[in-house]
MITORMAR-780532 format. One record per residue (C-alpha): residue in one letter; z, y, x. Coordinates in steps of 0.25 Angstrom, whole numbers, padded with zeros to 4 digits, always signed. Layout:
AZYX/...
% end
This chain:
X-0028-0278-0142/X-0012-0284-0142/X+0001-0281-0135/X+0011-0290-0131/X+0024-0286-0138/X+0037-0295-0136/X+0035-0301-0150/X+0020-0303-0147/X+0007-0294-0149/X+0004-0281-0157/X-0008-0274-0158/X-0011-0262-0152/X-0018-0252-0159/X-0030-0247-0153/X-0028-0233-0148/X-0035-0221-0156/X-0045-0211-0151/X-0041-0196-0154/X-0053-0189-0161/X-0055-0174-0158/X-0055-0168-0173/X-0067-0158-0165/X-0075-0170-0160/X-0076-0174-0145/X-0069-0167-0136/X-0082-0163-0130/X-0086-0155-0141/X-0071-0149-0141/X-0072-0144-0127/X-0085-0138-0129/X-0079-0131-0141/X-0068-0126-0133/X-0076-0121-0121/X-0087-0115-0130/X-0081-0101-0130/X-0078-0102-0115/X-0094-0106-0114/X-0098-0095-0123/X-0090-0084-0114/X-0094-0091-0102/X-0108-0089-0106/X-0106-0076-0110/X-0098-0069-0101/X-0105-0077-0087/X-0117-0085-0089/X-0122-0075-0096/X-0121-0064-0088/X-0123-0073-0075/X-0138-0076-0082/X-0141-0063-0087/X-0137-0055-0072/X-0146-0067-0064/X-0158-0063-0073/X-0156-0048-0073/X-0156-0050-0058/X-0170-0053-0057/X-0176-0042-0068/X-0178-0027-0065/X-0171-0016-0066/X-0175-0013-0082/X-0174-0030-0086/X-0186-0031-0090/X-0195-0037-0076/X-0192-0048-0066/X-0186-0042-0053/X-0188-0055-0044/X-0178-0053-0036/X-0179-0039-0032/X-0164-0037-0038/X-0160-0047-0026/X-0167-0040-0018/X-0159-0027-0019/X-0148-0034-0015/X-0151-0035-0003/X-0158-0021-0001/X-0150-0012-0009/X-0140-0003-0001/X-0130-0003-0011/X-0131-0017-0011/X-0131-0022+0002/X-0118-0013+0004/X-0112-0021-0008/X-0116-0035-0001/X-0110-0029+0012/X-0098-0023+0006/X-0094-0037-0003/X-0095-0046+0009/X-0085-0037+0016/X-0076-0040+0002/X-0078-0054+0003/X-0074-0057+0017/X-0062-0047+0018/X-0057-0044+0004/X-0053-0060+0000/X-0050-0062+0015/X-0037-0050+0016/X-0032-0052+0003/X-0031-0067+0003/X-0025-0064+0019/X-0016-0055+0011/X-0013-0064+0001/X-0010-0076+0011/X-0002-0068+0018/X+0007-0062+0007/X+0008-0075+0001/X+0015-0081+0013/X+0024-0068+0017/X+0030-0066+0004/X+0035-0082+0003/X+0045-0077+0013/X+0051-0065+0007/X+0060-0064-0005/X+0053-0054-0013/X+0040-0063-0009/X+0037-0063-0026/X+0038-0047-0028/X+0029-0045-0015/X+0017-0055-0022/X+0021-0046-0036/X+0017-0034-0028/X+0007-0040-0020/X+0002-0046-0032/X+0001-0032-0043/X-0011-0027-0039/X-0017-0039-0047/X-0012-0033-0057/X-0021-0020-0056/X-0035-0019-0061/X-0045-0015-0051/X-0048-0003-0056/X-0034+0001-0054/X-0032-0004-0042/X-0047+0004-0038/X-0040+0017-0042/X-0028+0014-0035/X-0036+0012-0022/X-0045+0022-0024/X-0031+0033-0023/X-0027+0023-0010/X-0037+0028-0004/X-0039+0041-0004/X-0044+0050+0006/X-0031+0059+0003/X-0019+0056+0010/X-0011+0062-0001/X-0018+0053-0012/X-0023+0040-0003/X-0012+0032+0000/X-0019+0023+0010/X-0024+0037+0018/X-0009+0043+0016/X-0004+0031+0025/X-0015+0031+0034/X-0013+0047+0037/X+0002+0046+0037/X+0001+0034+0047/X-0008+0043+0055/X-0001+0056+0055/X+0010+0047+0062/X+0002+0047+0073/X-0006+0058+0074/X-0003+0070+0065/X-0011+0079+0059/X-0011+0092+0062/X-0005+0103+0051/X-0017+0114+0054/X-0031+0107+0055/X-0037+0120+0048/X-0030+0130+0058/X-0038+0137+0068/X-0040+0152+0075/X-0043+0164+0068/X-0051+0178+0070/X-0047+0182+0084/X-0040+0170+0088/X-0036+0168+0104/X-0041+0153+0101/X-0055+0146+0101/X-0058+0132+0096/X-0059+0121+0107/X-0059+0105+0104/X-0052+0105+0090/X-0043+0114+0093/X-0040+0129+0099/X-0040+0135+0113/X-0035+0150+0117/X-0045+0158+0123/X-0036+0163+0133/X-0026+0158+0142/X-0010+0161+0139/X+0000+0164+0148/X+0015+0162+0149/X+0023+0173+0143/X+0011+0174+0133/X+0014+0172+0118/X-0001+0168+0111/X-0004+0169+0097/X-0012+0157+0092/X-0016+0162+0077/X-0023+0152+0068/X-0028+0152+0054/X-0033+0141+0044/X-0020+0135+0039/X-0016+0137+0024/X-0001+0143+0025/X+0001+0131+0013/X-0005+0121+0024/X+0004+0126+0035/X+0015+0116+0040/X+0027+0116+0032/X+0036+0118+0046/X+0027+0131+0048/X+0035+0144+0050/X+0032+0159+0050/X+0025+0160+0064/X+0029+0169+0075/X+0024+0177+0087/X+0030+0167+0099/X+0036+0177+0110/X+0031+0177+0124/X+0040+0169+0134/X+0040+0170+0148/X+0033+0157+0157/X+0029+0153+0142/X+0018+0153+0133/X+0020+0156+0119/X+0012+0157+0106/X+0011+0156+0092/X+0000+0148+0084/X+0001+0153+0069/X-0006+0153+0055/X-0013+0167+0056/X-0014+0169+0043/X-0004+0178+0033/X-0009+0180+0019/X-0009+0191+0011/X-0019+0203+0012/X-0023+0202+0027/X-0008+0202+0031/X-0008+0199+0046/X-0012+0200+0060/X-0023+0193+0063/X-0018+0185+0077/X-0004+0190+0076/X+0009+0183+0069/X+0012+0188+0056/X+0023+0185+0046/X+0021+0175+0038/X+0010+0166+0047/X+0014+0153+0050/X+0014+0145+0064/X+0007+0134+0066/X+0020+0121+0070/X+0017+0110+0076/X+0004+0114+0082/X+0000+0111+0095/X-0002+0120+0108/X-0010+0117+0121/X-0009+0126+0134/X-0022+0122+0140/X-0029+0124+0154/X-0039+0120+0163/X-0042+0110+0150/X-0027+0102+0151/X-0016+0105+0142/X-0004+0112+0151/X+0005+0113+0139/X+0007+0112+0125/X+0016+0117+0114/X+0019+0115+0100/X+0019+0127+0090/X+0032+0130+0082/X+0036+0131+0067/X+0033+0147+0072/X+0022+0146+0078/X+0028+0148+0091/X+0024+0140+0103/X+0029+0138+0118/X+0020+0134+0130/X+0026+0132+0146/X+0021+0139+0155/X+0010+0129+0159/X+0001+0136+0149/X+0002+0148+0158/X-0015+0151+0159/X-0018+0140+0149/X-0027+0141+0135/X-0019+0135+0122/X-0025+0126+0114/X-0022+0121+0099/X-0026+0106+0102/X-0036+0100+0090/X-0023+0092+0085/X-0018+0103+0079/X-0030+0106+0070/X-0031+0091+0068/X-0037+0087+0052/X-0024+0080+0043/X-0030+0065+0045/X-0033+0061+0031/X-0034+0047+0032/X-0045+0035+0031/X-0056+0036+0021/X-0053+0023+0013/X-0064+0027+0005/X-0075+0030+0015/X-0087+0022+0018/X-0080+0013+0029/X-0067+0011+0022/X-0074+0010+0008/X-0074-0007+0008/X-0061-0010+0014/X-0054+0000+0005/X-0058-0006-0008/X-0057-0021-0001/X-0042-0017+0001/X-0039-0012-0012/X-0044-0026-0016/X-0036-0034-0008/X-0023-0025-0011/X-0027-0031-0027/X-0029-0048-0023/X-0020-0049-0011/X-0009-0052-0022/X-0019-0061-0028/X-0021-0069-0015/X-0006-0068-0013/X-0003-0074-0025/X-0011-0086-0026/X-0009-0088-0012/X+0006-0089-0014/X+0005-0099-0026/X-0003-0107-0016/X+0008-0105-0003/X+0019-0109-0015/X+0012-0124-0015/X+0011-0125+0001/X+0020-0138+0005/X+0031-0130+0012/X+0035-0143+0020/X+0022-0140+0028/X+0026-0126+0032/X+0038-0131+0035/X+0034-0144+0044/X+0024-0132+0052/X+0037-0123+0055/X+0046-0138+0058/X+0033-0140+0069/X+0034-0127+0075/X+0024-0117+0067/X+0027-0104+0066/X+0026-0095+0055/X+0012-0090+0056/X+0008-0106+0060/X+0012-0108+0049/X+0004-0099+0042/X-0008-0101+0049/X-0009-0118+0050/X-0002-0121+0038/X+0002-0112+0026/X-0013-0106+0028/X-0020-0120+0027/X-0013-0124+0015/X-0017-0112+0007/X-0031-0112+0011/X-0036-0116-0002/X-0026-0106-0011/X-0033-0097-0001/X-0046-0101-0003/X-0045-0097-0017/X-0040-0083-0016/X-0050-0081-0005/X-0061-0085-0014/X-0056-0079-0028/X-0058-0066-0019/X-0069-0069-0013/X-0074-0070-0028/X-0067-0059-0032/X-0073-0048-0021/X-0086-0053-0023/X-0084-0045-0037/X-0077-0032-0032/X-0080-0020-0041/X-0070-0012-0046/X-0062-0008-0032/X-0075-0004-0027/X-0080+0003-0038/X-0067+0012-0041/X-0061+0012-0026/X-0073+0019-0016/X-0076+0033-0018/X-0092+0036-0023/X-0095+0040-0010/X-0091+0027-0004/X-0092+0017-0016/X-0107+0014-0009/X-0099+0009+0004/X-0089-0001-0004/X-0099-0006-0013/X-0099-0022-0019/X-0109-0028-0025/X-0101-0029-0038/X-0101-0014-0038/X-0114-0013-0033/X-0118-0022-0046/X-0112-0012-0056/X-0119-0001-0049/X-0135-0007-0051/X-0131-0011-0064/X-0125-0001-0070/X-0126+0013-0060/X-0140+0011-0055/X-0146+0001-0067/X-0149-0010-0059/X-0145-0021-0068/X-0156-0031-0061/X-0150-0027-0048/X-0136-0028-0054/X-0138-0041-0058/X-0143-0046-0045/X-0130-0042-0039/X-0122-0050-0048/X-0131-0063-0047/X-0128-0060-0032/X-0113-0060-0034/X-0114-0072-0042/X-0120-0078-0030/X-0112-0072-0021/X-0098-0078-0029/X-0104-0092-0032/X-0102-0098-0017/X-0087-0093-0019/X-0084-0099-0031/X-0092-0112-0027/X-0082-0114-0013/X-0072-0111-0026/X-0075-0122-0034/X-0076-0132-0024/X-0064-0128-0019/X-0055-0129-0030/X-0063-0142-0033/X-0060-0149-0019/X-0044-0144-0023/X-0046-0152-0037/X-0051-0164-0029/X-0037-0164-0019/
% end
């Protein structure tokens, strides 16, 4: 072959093929991918072969099962509970924290300090799930003074309806009151110019309110009832007089007093710091009564824990871990939306949350897709939340079918069982990763 040139042709030399000193590139790329191939077979293919026969022997490995492993699935209590429980994790857990996510993700494009909110969304990524099991597992406690999801809970309902200080109080020997709805009624009728004793017992004085002072013996007033409702109890060698104030016993403040007749409350009152209370002269002939409220249990919040709470608990512990995960990705995704668009929307009249809704929405679909399918995945797997959050007496209630696996084959020594579960699992994330695939191929096509 020849070129023209200004003073003719030249020759071209031919051009030279470059020879891999290792052979064919073929045989170099098997030789690079071989230990990838090795622990691919190892660690997955292995295992994945190995679990799909042990699924169809018995419980000792050494006879054909059929399917009677299967079977279990679909009988077994524990099971079945798993199943239920895992649908409940696949249709809500991916769904909040990916809303969460979403929404994060568009809110914090707004604010300064948009990139230390993500950081703080973000950090409990950084925890392990064993951490972040212990840390939940003291969120919800049942105590208020160690729970802090039931401290809020009890302080936001004590706003409302406060507990009463003496739900242990109640009458002593020779007591002028008798039980009646929750609460106490005299057995006789007071009068005006009548100073009643109210004595109760059952209070520890270290559980007394700390506005309580030395109780006294309320003087008779005319056109008035009076009365003193007082701790009857003074320590100390039987000091005291049974029914009678005595230095040293303690009123009861704050507690509540009802002048009762024909079955309607005619009048009420308030006991003092002392003791000492003041009724008109509208409880002339009536009974008093100390109302149920005052005797009321100290509200100690929502059982987190519980049989009926058990699920969402753990579900929400999750999604305090992957809503900075969703945000994240959901964020790099919003960072590549065409602004002009958002800004032709608002130029035609859309509004903020039209916006949202018609636009920004649609053009992340398919970031959203991933995250919502990643979790999907993921939740499908969920173990360790379970397994450290719920109590023993409740674990039955929140039970996975990956904790449910762990337990045949290692707690009860069900491996054929075991292994059944896992093939079911497998089965379970193929159609996820398979929308996956075609997915991101369809994206690779665009």
């Amino acid at each position: 072959m020849t070129s023209a040139t200004a003073g003719g042709t030249a020759p071209v030399p031919p051009a030279r093929t470059r020879k891999s000193v290792t052979g064919t590139r073929k045989a170099v790329a098997v030789l690079f991918l071989l230990p990838c191939l090795v622990l691919l077979g190892a660690l997955v293919v292995y295992p994945i072969g190995y679990s799909l026969i042990r699924s169809f022997l018995n419980q000792s490995g050494d006879g054909f099962a059929g399917v009677d492993n299967y079977k279990a699935l679909f009988t077994d209590d524990g099971i079945r509970t798993a199943l239920k429980n895992n649908v409940i994790w696949v249709v809500f857990a991916p769904t909040v924290a990916t809303a969460l996510g979403l929404v994060f993700a568009v809110l914090t494009e707004r604010v300064r300090w948009g990139t230390a909110f993500k950081l703080v969304v973000f950090m409990p990524m950084a925890i392990s799930m064993l951490a972040a099991g212990i840390i939940f597992r003291l969120v919800y406690d049942q105590d208020p003074h160690k729970g802090v999801a039931n401290a809020v809970w009890v302080g936001v309902h004590d706003t409302f309806a406060e507990s009463s200080a003496f739900p242990n109080a109640h009458p002593g020997r020779q007591s002028p009151l008798r039980p009646e709805k929750g609460g106490f009624l005299t057995q006789q009728a007071v009068h005006t110019g009548q100073s009643v004793t109210l004595p109760l017992v059952g209070v520890a004085p270290d559980k007394m309110p700390g506005g309580a002072k030395k109780a006294v013996q309320a003087p008779s007033e005319p056109g008035k009832v009076t009365g003193t409702a007082w701790q009857d109890f003074t320590r100390g060698k039987g000091v005291g007089r049974l029914g009678q104030v005595d230095p040293g016993e303690l009123g009861y403040p704050g507690m509540k007093i009802e002048a009762v007749k024909d079955g309607k409350v005619v009048d009420s009152a308030k006991v003092r710091d002392d003791g000492t209370f003041t009724l008109s002269d509208k409880a002339d002939g009536a009974q008093l009564r100390l109302p149920a409220s005052n005797f009321r249990e100290p509200y100690n919040g929502v059982d987190w824990l519980g049989p009926s709470l058990v699920t969402p608990a753990v579900i929400g512990a999750y999604v305090w871990m992957w809503a900075g995960f969703a945000m994240v990705l959901i964020a790099a995704g919003l960072a590549g939306v065409p602004r002009e668009l958002l800004e032709a929307a608002r130029v035609d009249g859309a509004n903020e949350w039209q916006v949202f809704r018609r636009v920004t929405v649609p053009l992340l679909a398919p970031v959203l897709a991933v995250v919502l399918v990643t979790l999907m995945i993921n939740v499908l797997k969920v173990f360790d939340l379970v397994f450290i959050i719920p109590p023993g007496s409740s674990q039955d209630d929140a039970n996975v079918l990956a904790l449910e696996l762990y337990r045949k084959g290692f707690s009860e020594d069900q491996p054929g069982i075991a292994s059944a579960i896992a093939v079911f699992l497998l089965l379970l994330v193929i159609p996820v990763v398979w929308f996956n695939v075609r997915r991101l191929r369809r994206e690779v096509r665009r």
